[in-house]
PyMOL Python script that loads the backbone (N, CA, C, O; Angstrom):
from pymol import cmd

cmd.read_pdbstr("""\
ATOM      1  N   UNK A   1      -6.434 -10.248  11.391  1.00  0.00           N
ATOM      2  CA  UNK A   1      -5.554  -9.172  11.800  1.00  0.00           C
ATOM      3  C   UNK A   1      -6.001  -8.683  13.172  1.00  0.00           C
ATOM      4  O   UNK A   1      -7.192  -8.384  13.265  1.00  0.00           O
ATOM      5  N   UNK A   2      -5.054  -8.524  14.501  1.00  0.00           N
ATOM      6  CA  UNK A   2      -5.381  -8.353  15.701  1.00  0.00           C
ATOM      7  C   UNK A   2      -5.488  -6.699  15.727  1.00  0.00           C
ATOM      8  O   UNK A   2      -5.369  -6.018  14.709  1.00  0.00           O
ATOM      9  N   UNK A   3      -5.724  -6.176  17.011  1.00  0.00           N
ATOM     10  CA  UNK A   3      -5.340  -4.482  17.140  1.00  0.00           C
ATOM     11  C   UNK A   3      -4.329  -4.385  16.694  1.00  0.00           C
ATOM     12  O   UNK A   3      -4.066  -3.962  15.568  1.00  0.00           O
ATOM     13  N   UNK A   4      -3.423  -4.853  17.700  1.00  0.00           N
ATOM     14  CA  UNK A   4      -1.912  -4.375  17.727  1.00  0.00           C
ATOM     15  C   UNK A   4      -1.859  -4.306  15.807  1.00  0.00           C
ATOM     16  O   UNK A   4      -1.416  -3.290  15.272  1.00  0.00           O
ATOM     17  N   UNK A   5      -2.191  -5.096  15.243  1.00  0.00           N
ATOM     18  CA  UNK A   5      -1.449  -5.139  13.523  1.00  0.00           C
ATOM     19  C   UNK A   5      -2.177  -4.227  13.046  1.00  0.00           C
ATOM     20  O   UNK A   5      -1.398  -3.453  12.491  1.00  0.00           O
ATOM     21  N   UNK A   6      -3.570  -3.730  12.892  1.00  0.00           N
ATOM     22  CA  UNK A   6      -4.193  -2.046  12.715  1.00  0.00           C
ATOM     23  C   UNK A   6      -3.230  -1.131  13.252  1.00  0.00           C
ATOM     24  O   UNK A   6      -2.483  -0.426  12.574  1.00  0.00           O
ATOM     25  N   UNK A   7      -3.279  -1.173  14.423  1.00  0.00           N
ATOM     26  CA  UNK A   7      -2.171  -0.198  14.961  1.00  0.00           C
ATOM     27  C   UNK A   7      -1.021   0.565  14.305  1.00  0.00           C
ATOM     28  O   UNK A   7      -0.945   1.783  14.144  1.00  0.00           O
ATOM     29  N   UNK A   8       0.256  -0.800  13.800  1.00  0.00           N
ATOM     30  CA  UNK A   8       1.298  -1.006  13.676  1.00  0.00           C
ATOM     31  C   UNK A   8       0.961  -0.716  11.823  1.00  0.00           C
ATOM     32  O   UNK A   8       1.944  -0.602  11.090  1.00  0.00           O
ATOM     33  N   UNK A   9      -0.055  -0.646  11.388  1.00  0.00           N
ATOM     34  CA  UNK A   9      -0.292  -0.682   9.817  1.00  0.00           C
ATOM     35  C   UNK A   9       0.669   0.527   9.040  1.00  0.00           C
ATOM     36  O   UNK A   9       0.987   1.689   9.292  1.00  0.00           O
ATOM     37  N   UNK A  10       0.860  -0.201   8.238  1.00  0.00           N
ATOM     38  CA  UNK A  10       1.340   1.426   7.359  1.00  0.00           C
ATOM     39  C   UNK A  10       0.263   2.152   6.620  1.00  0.00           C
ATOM     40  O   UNK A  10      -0.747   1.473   6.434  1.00  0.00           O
ATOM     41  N   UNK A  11       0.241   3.388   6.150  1.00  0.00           N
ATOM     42  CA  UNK A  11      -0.598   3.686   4.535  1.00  0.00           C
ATOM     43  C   UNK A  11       0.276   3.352   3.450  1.00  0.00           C
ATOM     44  O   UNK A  11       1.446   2.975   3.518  1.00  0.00           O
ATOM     45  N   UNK A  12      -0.318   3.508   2.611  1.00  0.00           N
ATOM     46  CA  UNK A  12       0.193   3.058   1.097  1.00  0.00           C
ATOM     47  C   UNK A  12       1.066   4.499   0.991  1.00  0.00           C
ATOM     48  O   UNK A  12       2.262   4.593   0.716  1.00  0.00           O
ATOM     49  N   UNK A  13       0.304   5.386   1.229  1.00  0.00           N
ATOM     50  CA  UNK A  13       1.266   6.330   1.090  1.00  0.00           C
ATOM     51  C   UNK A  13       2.374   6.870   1.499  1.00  0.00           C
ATOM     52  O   UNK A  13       3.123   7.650   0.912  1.00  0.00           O
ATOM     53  N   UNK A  14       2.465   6.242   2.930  1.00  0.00           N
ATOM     54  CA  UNK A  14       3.815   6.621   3.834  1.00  0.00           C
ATOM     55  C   UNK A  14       4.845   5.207   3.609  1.00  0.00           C
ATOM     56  O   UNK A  14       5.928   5.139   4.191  1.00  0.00           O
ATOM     57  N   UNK A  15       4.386   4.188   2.758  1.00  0.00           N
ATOM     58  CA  UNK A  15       4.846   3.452   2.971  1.00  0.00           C
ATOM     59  C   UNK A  15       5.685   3.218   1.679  1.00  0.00           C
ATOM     60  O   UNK A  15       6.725   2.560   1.683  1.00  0.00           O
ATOM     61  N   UNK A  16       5.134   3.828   0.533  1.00  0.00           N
ATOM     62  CA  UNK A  16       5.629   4.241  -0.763  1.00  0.00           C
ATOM     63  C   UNK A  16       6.675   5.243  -0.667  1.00  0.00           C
ATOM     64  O   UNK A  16       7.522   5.351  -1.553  1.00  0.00           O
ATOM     65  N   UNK A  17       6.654   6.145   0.591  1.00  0.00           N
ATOM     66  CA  UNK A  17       7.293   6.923   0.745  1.00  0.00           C
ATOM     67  C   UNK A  17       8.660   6.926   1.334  1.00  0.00           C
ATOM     68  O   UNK A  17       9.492   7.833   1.360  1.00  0.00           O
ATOM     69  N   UNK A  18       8.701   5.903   1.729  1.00  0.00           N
ATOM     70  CA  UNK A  18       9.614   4.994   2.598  1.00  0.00           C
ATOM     71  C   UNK A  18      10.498   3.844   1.271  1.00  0.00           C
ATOM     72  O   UNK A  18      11.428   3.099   1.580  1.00  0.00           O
ATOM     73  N   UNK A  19      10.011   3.943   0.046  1.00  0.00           N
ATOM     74  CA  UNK A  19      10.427   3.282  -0.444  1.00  0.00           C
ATOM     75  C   UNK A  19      10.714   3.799  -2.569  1.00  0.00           C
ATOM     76  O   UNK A  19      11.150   3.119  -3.498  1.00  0.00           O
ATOM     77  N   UNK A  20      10.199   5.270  -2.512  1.00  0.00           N
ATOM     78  CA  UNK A  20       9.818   5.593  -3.496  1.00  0.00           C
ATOM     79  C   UNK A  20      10.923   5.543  -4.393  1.00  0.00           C
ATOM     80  O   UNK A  20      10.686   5.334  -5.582  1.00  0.00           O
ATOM     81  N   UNK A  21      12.211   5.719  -3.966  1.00  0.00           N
ATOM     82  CA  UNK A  21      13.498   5.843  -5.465  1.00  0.00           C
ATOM     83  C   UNK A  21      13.494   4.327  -5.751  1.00  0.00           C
ATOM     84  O   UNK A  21      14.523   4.024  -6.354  1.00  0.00           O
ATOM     85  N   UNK A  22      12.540   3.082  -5.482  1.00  0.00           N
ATOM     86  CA  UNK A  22      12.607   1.773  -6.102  1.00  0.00           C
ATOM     87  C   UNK A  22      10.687   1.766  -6.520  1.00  0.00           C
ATOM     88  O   UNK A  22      10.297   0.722  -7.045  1.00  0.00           O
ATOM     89  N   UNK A  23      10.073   2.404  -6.383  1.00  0.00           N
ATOM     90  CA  UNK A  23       8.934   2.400  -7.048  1.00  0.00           C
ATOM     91  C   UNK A  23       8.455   3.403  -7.889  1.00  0.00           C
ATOM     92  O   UNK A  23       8.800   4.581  -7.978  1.00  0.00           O
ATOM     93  N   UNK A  24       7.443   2.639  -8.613  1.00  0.00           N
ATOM     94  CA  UNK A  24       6.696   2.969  -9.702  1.00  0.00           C
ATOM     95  C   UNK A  24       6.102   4.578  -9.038  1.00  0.00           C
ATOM     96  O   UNK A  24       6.460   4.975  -7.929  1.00  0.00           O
ATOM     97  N   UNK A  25       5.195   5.331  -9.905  1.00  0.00           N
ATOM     98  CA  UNK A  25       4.973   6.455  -9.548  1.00  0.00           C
ATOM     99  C   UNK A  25       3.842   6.467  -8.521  1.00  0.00           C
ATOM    100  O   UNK A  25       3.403   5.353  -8.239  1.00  0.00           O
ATOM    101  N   UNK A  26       3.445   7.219  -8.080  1.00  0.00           N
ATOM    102  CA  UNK A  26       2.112   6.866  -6.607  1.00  0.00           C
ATOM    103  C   UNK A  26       1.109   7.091  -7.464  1.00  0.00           C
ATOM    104  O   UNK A  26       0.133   6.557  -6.938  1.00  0.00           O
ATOM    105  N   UNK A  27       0.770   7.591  -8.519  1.00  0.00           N
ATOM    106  CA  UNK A  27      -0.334   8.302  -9.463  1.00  0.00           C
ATOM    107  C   UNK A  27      -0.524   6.769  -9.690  1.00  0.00           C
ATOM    108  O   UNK A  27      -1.558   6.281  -9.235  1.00  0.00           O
ATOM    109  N   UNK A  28       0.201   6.099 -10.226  1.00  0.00           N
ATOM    110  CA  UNK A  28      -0.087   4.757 -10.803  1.00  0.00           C
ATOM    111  C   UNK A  28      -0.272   3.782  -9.995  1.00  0.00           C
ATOM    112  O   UNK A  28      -0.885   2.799 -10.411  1.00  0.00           O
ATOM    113  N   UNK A  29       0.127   3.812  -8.886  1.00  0.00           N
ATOM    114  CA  UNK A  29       0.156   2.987  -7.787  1.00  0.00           C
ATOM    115  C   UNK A  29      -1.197   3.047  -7.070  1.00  0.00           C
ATOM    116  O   UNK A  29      -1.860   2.038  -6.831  1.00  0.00           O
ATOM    117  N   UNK A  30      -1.478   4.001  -6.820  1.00  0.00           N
ATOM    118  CA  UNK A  30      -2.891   4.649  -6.177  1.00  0.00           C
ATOM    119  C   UNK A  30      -4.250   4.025  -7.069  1.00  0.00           C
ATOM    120  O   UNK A  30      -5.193   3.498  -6.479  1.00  0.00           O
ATOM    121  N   UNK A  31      -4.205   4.165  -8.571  1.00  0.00           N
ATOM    122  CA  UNK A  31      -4.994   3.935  -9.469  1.00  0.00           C
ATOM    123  C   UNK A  31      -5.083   2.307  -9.413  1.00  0.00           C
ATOM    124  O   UNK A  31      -6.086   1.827  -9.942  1.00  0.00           O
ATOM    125  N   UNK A  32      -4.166   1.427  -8.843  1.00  0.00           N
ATOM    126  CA  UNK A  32      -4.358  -0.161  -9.199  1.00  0.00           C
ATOM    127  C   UNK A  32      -4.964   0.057  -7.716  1.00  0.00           C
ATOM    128  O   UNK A  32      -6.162  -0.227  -7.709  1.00  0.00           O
ATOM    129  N   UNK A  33      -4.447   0.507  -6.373  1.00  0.00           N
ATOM    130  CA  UNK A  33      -5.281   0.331  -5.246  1.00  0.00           C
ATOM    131  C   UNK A  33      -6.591   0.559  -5.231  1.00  0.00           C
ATOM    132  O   UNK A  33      -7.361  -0.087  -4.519  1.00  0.00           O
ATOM    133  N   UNK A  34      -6.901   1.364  -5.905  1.00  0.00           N
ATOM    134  CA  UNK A  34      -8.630   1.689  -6.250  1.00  0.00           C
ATOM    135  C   UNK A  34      -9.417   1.012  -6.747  1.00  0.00           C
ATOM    136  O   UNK A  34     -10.603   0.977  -6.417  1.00  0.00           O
ATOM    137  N   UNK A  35      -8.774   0.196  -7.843  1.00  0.00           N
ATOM    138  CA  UNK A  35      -9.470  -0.924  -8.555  1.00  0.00           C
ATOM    139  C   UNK A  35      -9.099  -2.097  -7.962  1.00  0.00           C
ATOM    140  O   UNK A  35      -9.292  -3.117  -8.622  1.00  0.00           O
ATOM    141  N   UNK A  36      -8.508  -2.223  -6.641  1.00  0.00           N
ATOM    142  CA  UNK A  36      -8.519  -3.518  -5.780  1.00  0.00           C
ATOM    143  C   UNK A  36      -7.246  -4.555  -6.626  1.00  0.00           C
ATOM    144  O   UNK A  36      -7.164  -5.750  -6.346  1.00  0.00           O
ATOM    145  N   UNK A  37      -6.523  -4.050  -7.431  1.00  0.00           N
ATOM    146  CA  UNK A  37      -6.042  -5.106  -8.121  1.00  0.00           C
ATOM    147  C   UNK A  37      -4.007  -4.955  -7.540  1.00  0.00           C
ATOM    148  O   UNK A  37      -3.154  -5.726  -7.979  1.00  0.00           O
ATOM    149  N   UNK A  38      -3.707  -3.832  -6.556  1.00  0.00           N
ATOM    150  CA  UNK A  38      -2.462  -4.079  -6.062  1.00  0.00           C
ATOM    151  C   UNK A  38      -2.501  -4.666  -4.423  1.00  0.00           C
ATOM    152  O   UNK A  38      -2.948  -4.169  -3.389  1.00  0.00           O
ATOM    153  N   UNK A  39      -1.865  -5.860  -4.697  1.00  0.00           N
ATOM    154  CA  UNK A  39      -1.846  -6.711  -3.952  1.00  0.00           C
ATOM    155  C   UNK A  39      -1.165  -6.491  -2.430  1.00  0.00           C
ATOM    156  O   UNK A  39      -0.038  -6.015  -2.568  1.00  0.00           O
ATOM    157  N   UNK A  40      -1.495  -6.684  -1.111  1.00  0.00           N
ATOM    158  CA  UNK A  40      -0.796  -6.078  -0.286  1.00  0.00           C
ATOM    159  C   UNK A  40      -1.686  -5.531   0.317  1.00  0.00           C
ATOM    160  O   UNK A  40      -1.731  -5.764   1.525  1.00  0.00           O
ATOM    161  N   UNK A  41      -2.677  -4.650  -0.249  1.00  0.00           N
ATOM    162  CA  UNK A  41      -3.259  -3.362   0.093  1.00  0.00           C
ATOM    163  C   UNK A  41      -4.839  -3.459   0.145  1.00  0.00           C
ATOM    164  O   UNK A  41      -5.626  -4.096  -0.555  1.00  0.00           O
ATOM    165  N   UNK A  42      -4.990  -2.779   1.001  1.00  0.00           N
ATOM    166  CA  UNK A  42      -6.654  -3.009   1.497  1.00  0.00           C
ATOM    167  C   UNK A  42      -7.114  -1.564   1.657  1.00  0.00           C
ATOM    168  O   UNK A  42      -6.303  -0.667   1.886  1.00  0.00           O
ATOM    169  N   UNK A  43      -8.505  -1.336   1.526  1.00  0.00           N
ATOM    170  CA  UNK A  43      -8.750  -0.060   1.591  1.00  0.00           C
ATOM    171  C   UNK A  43      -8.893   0.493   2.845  1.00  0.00           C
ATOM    172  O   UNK A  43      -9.725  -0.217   3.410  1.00  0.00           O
ATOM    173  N   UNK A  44      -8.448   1.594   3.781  1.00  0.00           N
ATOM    174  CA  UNK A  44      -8.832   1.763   5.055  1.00  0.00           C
ATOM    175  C   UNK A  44     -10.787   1.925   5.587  1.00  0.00           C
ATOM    176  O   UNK A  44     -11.486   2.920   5.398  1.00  0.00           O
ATOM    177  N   UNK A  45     -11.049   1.125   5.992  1.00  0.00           N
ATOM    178  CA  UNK A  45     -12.039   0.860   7.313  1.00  0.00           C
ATOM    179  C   UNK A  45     -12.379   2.417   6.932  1.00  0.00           C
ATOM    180  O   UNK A  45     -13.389   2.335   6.233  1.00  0.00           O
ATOM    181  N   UNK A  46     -12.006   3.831   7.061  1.00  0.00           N
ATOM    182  CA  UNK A  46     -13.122   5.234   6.785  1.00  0.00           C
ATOM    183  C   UNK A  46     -13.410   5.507   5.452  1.00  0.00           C
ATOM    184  O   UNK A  46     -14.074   6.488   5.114  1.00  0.00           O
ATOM    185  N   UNK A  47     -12.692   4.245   4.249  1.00  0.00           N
ATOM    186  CA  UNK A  47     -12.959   4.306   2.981  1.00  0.00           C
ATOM    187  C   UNK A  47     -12.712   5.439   2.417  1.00  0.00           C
ATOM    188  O   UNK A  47     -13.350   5.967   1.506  1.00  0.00           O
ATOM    189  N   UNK A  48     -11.536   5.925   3.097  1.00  0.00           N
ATOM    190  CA  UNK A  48     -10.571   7.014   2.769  1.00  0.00           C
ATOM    191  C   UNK A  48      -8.403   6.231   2.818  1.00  0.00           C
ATOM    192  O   UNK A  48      -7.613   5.849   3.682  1.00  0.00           O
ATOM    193  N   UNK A  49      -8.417   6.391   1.465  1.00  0.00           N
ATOM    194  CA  UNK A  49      -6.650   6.055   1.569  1.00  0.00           C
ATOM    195  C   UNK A  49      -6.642   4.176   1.982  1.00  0.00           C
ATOM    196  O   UNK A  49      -7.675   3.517   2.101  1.00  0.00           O
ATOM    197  N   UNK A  50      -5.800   3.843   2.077  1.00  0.00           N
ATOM    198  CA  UNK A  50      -5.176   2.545   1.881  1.00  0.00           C
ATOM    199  C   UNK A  50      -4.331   2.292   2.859  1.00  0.00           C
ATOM    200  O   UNK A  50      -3.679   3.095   3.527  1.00  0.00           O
ATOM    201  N   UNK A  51      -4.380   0.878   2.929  1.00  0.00           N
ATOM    202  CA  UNK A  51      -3.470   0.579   4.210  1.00  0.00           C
ATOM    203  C   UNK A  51      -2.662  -0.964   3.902  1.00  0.00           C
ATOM    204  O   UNK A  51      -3.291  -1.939   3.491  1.00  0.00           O
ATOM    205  N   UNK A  52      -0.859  -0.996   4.235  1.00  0.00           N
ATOM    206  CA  UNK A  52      -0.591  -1.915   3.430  1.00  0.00           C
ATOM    207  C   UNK A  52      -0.821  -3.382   4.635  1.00  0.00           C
ATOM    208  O   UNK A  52      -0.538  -3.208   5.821  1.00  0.00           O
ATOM    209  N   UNK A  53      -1.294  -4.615   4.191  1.00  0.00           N
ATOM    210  CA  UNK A  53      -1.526  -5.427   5.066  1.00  0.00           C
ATOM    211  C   UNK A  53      -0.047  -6.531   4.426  1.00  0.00           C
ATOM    212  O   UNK A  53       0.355  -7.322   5.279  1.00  0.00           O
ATOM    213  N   UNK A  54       0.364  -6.557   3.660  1.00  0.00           N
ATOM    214  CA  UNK A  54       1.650  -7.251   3.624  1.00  0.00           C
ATOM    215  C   UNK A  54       2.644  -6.616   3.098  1.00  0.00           C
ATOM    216  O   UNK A  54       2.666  -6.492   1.874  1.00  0.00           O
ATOM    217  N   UNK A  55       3.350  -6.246   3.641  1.00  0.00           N
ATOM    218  CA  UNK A  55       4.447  -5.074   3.252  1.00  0.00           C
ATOM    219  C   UNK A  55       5.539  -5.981   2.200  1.00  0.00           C
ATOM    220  O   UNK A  55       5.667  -5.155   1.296  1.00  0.00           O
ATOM    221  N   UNK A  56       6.130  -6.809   1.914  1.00  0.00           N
ATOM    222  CA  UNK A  56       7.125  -7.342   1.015  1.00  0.00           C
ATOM    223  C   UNK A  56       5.863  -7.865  -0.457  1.00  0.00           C
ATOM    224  O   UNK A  56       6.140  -7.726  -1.649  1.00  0.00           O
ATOM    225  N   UNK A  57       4.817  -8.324  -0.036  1.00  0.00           N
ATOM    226  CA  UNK A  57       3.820  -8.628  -1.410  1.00  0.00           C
ATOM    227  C   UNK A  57       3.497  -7.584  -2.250  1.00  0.00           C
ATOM    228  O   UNK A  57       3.468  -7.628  -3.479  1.00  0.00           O
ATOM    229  N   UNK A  58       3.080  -5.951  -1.014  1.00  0.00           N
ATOM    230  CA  UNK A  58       3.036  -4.729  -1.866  1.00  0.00           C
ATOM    231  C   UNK A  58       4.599  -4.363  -2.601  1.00  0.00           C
ATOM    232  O   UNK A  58       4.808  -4.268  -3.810  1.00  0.00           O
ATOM    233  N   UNK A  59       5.461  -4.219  -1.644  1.00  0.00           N
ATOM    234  CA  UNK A  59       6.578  -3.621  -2.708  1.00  0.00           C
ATOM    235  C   UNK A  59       7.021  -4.531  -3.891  1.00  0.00           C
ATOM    236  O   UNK A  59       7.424  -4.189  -5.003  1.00  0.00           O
ATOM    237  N   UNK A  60       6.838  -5.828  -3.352  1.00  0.00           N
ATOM    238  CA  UNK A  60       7.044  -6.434  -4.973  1.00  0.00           C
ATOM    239  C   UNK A  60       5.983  -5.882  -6.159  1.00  0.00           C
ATOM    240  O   UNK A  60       6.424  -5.903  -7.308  1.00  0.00           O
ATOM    241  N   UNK A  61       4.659  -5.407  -5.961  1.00  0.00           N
ATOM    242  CA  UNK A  61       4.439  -5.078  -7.046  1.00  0.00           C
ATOM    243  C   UNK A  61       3.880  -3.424  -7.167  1.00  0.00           C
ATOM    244  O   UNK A  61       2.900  -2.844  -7.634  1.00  0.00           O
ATOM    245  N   UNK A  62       4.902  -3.137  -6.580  1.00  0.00           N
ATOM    246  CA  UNK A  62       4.929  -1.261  -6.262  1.00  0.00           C
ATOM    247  C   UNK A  62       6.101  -1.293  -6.935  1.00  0.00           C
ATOM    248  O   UNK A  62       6.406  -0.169  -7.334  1.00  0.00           O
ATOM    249  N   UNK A  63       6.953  -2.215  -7.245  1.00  0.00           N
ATOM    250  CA  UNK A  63       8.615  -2.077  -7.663  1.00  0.00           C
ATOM    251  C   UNK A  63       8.364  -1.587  -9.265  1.00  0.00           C
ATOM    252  O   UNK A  63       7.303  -1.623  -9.888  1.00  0.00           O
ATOM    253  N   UNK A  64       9.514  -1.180  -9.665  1.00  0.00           N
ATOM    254  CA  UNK A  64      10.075  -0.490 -11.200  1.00  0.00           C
ATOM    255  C   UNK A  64      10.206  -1.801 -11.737  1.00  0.00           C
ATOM    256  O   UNK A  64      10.809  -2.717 -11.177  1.00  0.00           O
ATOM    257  N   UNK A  65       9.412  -1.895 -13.249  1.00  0.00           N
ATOM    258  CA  UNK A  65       9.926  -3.127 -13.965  1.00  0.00           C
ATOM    259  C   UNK A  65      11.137  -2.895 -14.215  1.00  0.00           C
ATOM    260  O   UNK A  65      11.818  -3.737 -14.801  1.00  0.00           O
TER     261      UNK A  65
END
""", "prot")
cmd.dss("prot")
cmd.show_as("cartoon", "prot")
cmd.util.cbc("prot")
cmd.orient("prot")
């Protein structure tokens, strides 16, 4: 990943936010990012909050079954 794509990154949270009447709840969403197991998402570099590194891999599994 170059600058420019840090740069240009979303958070999980603004990015959920951008997409929330087709996703799951952020309480639940937040809880799989913590345990490393939602895909997409990497933890931010100040090991504070999340940052999405593939935006169509996260919302597929940020989506409502």
């Amino acid at each position: 990943m170059t600058a420019q794509d840090l740069m240009n990154a979303k958070t999980l949270m603004g990015f959920w936010a951008e997409h929330k009447r087709e996703c799951r709840p952020i309480g639940d969403i937040v809880t799989e990012a913590r345990a490393g197991a939602l895909p997409g998402v990497k933890p931010l570099e100040s090991g504070f909050g999340f940052r999405v590194t593939d935006e169509a891999v996260a919302l597929n599994a940020m989506r409502r079954a």
